[in-house]
C-alpha positions in Angstrom: -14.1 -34.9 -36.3 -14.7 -31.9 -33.8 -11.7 -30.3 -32.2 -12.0 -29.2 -29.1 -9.8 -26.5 -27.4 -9.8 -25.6 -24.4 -7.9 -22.3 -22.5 -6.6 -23.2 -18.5 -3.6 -23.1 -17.4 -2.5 -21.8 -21.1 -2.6 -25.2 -22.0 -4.5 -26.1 -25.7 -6.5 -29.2 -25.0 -6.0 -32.4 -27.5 -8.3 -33.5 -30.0 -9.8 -37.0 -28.9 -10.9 -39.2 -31.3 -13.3 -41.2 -29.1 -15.1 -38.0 -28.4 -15.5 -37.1 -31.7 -17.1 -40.1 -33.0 -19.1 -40.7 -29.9 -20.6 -37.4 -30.7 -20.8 -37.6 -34.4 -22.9 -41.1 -33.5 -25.0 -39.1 -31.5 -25.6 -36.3 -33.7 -26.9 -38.6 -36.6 -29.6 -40.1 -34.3 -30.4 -36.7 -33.5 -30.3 -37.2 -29.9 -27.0 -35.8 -27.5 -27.7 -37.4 -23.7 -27.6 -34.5 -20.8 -24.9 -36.6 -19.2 -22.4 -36.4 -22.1 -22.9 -32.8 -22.5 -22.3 -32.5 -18.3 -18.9 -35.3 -19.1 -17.8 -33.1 -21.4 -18.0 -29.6 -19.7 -16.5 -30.8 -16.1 -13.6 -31.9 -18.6 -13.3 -29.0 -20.0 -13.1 -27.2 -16.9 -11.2 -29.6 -14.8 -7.5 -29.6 -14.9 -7.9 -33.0 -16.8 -7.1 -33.8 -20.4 -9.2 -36.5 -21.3 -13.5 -36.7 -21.1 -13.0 -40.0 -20.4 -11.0 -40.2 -17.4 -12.5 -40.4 -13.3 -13.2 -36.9 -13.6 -15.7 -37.3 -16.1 -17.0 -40.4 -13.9 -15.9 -42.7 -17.3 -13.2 -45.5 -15.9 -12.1 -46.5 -19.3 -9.9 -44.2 -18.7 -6.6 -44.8 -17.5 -5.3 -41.1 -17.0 -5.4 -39.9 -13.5 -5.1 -36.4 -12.0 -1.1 -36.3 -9.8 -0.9 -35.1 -6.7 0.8 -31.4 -6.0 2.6 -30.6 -2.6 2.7 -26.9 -1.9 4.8 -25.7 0.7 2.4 -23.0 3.2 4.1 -20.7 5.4 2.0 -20.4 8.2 4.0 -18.1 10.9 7.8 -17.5 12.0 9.9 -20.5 11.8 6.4 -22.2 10.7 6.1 -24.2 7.9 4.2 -27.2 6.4 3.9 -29.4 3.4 0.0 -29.5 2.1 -0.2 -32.6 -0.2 -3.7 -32.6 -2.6 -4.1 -36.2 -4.1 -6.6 -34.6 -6.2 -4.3 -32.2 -7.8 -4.5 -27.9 -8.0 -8.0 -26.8 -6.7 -10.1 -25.5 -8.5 -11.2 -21.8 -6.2 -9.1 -20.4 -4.0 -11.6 -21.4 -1.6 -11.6 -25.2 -2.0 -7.9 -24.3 -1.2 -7.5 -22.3 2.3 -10.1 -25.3 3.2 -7.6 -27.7 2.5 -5.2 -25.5 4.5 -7.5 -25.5 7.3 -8.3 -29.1 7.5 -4.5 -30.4 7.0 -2.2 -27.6 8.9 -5.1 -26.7 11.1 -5.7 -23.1 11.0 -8.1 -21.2 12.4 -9.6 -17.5 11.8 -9.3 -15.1 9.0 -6.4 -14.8 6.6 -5.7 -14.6 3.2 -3.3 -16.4 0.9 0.1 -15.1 -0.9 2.2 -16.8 -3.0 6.1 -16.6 -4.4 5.9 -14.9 -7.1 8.8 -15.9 -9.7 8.2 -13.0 -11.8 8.9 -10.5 -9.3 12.4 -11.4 -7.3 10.6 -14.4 -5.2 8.1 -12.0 -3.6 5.0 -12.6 -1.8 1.5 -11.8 -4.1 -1.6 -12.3 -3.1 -3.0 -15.1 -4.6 -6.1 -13.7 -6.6 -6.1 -17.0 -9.1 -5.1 -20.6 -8.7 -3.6 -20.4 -12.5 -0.4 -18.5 -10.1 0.1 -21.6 -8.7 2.0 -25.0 -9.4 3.0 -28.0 -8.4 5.9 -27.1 -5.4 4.6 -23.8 -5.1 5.4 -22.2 -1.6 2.5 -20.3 -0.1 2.3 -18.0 2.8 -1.0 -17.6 5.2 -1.4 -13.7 6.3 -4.0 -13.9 8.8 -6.1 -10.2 9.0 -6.5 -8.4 12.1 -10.2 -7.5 11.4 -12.8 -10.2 11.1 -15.2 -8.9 8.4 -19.0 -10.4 8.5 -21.8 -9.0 6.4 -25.0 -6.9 7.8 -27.4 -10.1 7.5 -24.9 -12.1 9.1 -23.4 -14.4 6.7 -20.1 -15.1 5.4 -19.2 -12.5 2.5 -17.5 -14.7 -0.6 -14.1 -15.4 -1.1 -11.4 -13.1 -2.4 -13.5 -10.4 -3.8 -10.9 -8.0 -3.8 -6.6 -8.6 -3.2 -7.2 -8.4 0.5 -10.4 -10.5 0.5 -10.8 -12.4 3.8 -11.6 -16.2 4.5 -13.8 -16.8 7.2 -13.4 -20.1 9.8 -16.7 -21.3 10.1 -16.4 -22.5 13.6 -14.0 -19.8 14.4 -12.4 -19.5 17.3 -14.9 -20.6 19.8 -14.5 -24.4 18.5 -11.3 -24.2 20.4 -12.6 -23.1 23.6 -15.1 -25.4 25.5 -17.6 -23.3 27.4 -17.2 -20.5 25.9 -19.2 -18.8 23.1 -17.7 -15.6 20.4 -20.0 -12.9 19.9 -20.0 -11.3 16.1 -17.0 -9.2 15.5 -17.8 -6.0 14.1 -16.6 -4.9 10.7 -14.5 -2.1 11.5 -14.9 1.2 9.4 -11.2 2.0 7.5 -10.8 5.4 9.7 -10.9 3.0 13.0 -8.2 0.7 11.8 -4.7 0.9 12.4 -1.9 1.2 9.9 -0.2 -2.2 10.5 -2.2 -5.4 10.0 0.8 -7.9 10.1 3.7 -8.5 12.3 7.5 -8.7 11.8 7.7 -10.7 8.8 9.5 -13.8 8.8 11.4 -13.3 5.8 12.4 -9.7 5.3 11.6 -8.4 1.2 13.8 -5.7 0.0 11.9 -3.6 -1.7 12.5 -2.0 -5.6 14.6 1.1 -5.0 14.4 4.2 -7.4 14.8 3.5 -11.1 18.3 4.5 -11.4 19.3 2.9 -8.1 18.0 -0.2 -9.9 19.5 0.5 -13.3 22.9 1.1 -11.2 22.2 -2.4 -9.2 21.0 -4.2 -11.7 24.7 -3.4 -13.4 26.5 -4.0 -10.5 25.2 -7.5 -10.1 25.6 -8.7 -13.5 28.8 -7.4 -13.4 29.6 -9.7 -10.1 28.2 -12.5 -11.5 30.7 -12.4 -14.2 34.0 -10.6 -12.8 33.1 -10.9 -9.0 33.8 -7.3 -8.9 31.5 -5.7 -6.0 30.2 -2.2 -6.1 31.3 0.9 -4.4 28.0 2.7 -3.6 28.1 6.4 -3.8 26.3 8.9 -1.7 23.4 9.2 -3.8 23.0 5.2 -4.1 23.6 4.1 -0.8 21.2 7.2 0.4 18.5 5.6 -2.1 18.8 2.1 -0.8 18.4 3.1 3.1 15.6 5.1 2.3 13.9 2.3 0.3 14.9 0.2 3.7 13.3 2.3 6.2 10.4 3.0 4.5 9.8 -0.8 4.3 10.4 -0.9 8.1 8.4 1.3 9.5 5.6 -0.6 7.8 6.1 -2.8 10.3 7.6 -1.1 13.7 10.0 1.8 14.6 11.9 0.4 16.8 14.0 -2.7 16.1 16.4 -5.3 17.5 19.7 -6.1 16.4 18.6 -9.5 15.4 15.8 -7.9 13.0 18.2 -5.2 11.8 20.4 -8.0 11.0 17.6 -9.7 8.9 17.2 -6.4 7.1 21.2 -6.2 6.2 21.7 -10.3 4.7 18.4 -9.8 3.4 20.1 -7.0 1.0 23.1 -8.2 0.2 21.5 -11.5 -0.5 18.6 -9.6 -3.1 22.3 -7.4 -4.5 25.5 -9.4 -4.5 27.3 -7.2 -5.2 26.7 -4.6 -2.3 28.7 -7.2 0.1 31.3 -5.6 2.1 34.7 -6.6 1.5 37.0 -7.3 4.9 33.6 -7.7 7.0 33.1 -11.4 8.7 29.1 -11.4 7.8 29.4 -8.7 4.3 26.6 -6.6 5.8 27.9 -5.0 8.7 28.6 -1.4 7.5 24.9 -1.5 6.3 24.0 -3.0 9.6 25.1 -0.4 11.4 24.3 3.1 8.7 20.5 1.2 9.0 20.5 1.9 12.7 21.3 5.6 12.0 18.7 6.0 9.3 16.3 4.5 10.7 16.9 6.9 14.0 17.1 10.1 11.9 13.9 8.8 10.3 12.5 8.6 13.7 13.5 12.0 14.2 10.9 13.3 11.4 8.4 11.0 12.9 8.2 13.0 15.7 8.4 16.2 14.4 5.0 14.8 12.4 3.6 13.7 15.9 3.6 9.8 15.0 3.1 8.6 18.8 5.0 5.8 18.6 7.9 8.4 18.5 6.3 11.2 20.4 6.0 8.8 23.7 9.7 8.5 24.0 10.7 12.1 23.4 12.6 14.0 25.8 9.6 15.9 27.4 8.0 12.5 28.6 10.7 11.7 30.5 10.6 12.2 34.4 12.4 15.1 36.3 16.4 14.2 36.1 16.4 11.8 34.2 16.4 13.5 30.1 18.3 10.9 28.5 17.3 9.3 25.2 17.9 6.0 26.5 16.7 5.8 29.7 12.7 4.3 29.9 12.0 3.5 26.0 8.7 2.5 25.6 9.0 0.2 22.5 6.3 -2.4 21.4 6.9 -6.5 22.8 7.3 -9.0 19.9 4.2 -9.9 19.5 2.8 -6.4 19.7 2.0 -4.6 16.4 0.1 -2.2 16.8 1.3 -0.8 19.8 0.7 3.2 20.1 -1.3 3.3 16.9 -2.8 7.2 15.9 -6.0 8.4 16.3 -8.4 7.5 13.4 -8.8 10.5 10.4 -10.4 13.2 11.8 -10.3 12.5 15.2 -9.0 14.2 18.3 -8.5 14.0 21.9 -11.6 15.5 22.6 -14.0 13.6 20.4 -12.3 10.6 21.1 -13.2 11.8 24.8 -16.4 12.4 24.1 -17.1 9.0 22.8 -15.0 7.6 26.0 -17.9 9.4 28.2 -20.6 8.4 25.5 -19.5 4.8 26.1 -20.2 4.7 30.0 -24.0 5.4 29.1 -24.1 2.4 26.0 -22.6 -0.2 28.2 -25.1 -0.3 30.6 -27.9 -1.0 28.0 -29.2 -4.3 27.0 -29.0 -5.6 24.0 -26.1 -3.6 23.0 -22.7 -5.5 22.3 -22.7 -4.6 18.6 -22.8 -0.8 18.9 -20.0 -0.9 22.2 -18.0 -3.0 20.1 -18.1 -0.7 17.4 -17.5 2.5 19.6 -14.5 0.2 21.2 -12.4 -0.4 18.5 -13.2 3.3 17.6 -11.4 4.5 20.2 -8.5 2.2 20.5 -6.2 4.4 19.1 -7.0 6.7 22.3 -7.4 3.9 24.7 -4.0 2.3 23.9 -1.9 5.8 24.1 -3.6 6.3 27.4 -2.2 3.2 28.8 1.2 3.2 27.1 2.1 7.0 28.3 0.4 7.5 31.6 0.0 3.3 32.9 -3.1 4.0 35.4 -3.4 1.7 37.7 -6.4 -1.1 37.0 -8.9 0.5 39.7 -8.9 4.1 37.2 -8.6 2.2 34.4 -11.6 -0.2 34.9 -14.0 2.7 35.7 -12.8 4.3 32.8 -13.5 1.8 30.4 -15.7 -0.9 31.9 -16.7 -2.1 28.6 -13.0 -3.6 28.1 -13.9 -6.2 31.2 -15.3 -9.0 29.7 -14.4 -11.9 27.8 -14.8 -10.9 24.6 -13.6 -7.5 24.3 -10.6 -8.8 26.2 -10.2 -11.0 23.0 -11.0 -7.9 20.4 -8.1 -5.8 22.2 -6.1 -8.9 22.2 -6.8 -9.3 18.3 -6.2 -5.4 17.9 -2.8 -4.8 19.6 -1.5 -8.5 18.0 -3.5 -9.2 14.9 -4.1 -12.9 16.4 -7.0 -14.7 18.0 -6.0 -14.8 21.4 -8.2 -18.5 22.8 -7.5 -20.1 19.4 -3.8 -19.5 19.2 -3.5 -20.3 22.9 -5.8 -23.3 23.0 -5.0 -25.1 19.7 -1.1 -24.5 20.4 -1.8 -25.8 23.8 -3.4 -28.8 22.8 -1.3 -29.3 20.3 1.6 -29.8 22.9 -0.4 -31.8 25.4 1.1 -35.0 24.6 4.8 -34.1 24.8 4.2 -32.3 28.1 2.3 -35.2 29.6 5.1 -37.5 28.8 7.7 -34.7 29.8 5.9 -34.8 33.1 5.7 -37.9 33.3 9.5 -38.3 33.6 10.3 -35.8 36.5 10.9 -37.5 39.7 11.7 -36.2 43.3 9.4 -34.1 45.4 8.3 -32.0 42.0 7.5 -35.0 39.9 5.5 -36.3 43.2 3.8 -32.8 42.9 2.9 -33.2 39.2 1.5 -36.5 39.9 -1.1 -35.1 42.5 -2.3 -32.5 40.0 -2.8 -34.7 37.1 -5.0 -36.7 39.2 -8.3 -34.9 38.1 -7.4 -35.4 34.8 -8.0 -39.1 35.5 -11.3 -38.8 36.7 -13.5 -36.8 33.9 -12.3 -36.1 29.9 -13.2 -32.5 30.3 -10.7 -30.3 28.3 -10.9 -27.8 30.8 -9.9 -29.8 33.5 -7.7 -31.5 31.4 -5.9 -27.7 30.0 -6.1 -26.8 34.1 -3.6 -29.5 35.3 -1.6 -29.5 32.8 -1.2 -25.7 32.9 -0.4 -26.3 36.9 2.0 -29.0 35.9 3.8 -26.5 33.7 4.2 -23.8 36.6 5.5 -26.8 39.0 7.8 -28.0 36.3 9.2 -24.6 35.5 9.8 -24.6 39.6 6.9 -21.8 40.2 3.8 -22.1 42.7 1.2 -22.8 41.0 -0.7 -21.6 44.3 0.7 -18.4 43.3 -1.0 -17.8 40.1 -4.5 -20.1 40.8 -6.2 -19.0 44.2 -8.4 -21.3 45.5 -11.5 -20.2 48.2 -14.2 -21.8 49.7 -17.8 -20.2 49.2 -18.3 -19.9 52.8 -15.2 -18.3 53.7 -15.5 -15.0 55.3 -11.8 -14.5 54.6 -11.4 -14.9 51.2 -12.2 -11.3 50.0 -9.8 -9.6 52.4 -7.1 -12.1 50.6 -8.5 -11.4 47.3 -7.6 -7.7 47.7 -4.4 -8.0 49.0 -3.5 -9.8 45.6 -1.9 -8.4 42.8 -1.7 -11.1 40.2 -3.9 -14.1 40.0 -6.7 -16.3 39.4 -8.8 -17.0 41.5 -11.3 -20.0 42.0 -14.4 -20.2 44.8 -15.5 -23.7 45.4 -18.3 -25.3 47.9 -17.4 -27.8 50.4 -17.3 -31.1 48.9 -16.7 -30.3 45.6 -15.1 -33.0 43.2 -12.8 -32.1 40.3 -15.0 -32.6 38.0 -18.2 -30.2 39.2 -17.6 -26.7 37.7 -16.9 -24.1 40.3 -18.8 -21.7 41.8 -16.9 -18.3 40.1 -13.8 -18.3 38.8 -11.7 -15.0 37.4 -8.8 -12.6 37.5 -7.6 -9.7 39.9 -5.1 -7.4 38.9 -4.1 -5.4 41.7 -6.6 -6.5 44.5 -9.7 -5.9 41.6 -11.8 -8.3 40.5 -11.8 -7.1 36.8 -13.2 -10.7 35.3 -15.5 -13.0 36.8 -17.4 -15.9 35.6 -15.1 -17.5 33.9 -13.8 -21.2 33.7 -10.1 -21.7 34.7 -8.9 -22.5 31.2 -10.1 -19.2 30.0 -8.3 -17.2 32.3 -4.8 -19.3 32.1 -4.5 -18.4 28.5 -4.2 -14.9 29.2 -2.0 -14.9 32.3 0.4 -17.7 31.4 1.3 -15.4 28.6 2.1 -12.3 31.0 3.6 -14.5 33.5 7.1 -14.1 32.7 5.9 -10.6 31.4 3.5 -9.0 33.5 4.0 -5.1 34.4 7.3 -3.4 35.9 5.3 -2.7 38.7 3.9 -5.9 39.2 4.9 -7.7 42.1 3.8 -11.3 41.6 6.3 -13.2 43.6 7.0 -15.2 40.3 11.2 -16.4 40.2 11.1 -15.3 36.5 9.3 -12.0 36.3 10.2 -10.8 32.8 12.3 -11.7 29.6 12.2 -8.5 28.2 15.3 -7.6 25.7 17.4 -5.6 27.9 18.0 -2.2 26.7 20.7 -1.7 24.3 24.0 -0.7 26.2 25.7 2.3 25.6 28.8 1.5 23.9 26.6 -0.8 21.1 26.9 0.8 17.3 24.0 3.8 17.1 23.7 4.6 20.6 23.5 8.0 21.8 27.0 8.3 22.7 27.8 7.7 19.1 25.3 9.9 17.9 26.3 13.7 16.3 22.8 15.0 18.1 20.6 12.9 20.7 17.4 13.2 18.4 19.6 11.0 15.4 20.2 7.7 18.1 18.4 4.8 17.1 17.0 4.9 20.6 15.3 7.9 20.6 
């Protein structure tokens, strides 16, 4: 009888006695057949038991792999149950494909799992012997789409922040349009933050004796309920540990995310609840405000520009207050006023500004002004967030940023996320509900809606389909649709005297006669009575101005009703203001 053992999972294979004397029959005859040896090794590898089971393609066998449901994480308020009939996978690979194909995700990313071991935090997944049955996973999608020199895919998960590339990327989403190769940026020319806000907030391991004292404290609650009393030194430990964790992520925070940041600590230590508070985390609530603006403080005595920008010599003439004007990143905005890369300055990062002019006017060339742009992002981004130049200085400035797809690298760069495939898959994802939403609206509006869906009658092309439902949307939400998409005729003498007296919009050039379904002549985007896009189809351009139209600039006039959403700025009698502050460099607003 030969014993077989075999090591996955930890797990010590059994001995099976049909094996055995299958084998030893063999062995006498002096013959062993190629397909038992190939039975026998897929058993030995596969997660099941027996080498006579559907795995090993014997169906004698009455033992069957069970299903596993993991639960993937794939964004804020995002989740999904991913059910595998077939049980664990065996790569990680074989995995983030089953991801893709059953929660639909596109792009880059990389997986992290709860790690047990470790207070419930996330680990990148670097071996599916982490995982099991019920196991929650969350997706981190990368900011930097890495592709090697010949072209192809590089393999899966070579190192902890390995990345997975989509093979139909982003451009599957899109029809008519086509994604260039996205340059592998160097490490000096990325930013420091590669992930958003996350969705739930990790408290980090404090000092060792902040720990020790912690760890104390909360057996001793789980016993007595006593809570602890943190002293100067403790508590001092524990909002340092916070901030340092926060500023991973942004500088400036809302009351909703500081909030996160306070029940996320109290529910990690127990026994640091407050005692007479309504929520138990509003005394650290509110010393986390402070902190974090003192912290701020040293930040811009470093020169961190996400600081510097709102400091007291930025601000215009009469108007030196702290609070007045902060410049502080949108939600969706993470790297926002990122620093220039190691080594650089203003003036080299000038100098490749100027060299820039020259390399976009060569042929042939996208891969080495890609490379230069995301080199000088850094200086590219703090020239728009301190000095706002209007579109005609910026666009001769950088005229390499005015095309399609390096309006989608930017996009990807300030945000981390694929800016056609997050629009367009979420989009089409809501389709359905917003057809039948539309469908219900009656009165002049509903009559409206009906006249723009007509098109969509008449041809299945998504763009045209993505166009009236887009319209639909603006007529629903009791906008103008003829306010955002500006229709011309060709022949139209007109029509570029109206174009320049518009400061917001799309705009679409037809011929006379033309149906819904024949593609127009030119279709693009003016900001500011300049053309900076052309080109395009009118499905491309929406996704990028239906996202600034309730946010475009403060100085953008575009006659919309609902201009911006912006949180308002924090009023002066709120916890950590200025007026609360001993010195106006320790507000949280400064």
């Amino acid at each position: 009888m030969f014993e077989f053992l075999r090591q996955k999972h930890g797990i010590v294979a059994r001995t099976h006695l049909h094996y055995a004397s299958r084998e030893e029959k063999y062995r006498k005859s002096g013959t062993l057949p190629d397909v038992f040896v190939r039975r026998t090794r897929r058993s030995l590898l596969s997660d099941c038991t027996c080498v006579c089971c559907p795995t090993c393609l014997n169906s004698d066998c009455g033992e069957m792999t069970d299903p596993v449901k993991f639960r993937i994480i794939l964004g804020e308020n995002n989740s999904q149950r991913l059910i595998l009939p077939g049980g664990i996978p065996d790569s990680i690979s074989d995995l983030a494909d089953q991801i893709k194909q059953q929660c639909g995700v596109e792009g880059d990313f990389r997986l992290q799992f709860m790690d047990y071991e470790f207070g419930n935090e996330f680990t990148n997944l670097l071996s599916m012997s982490d995982v099991q049955d019920k196991s929650t996973i969350k997706v981190i999608f990368n900011s930097i789409t890495s592709v090697q020199h010949d072209g192809s895919r590089p393999p899966p998960y070579p190192a902890a922040a390995a990345t997975i590339r989509s093979p139909d990327d982003s451009s599957s989403l899109s029809s008519g349009s086509s994604q260039d190769t996205e340059i592998l940026s160097s490490p000096e020319s990325t930013s420091s933050r590669s992930s958003g806000w996350p969705i739930i907030f990790t408290v980090p391991r404090f000092s060792y004796d902040a720990e020790l004292q912690l760890d104390r404290a909360n057996t001793a609650f789980k016993e007595t309920g006593t809570l602890l009393s943190p002293d100067t030194q403790l508590k001092s430990a524990i909002l340092d540990g916070l901030t340092e964790t926060i500023v991973k992520y942004k500088v400036y925070l809302s009351d909703r995310e500081f909030e996160e940041v306070a029940e996320a600590l109290v529910s990690a230590h127990p026994c640091l609840k407050e005692p007479g508070s309504v929520t138990g985390f509003g005394g650290w609530k509110t010393s986390l405000k402070y902190k974090l603006g003192n912290y701020r403080t040293k930040l811009r005595r470093l020169g961190c520009p996400e600081v510097t920008v709102n400091a007291l010599t930025h601000k215009p003439g009469g108007k030196c207050s702290p609070a007045y004007g902060v410049k502080r990143p949108k939600k969706a905005e993470v790297n926002y006023c990122p620093a220039y890369p190691s080594g650089e300055t203003a003036e080299t990062q000038e100098g490749l500004r100027v060299a820039l002019l020259s390399e976009v006017k060569k042929r042939n060339n996208e891969e080495n002004v890609a490379k230069m742009m995301d080199k000088t992002f850094a200086y590219r981004r703090q020239e728009v967030v301190r000095e706002a130049p209007m579109i005609a200085e910026f666009t001769t400035r950088w005229p390499a940023l005015f095309n399609v797809h390096e309006v989608c690298l930017e996009f990807k760069r300030i945000t981390t996320l694929h800016l056609e495939s997050k629009f367009f898959s979420e989009l089409d994802a809501y389709s359905a509900d917003l057809i039948k939403l539309f469908a219900k609206k009656g009165g002049v509006q509903g009559k409206q809606i009906r006249s723009i869906m007509v098109p969509m009658t008449e041809t299945d092309s998504i763009d045209v389909r993505r166009e009236c439902i887009l319209k639909s949307l603006c007529v629903y939400l009791n906008e103008d649709p003829e306010k955002l998409v500006k229709e011309y005729l060709s022949d139209d003498e007109s029509s570029l005297a109206a174009m320049a007296e518009t400061v917001f919009g799309v705009f679409v050039i037809r011929h006379h006669g033309a149906g819904p379904s024949e593609n127009p002549e030119d279709v693009g985007i003016i900001l500011e009575g300049v053309m900076v896009l052309h080109e395009l189809s009118v499905s491309d351009v929406l996704d990028a101005n239906m996202k600034d139209l309730y946010d475009p600039g403060d100085q953008a006039d575009t006659g919309l009703k609902y201009p911006s959403r912006r949180d308002p700025p924090p009023a002066p009698d709120e916890p950590g203001d200025t007026l609360l502050s001993p010195h106006p460099e320790c507000s949280p607003n400064a």
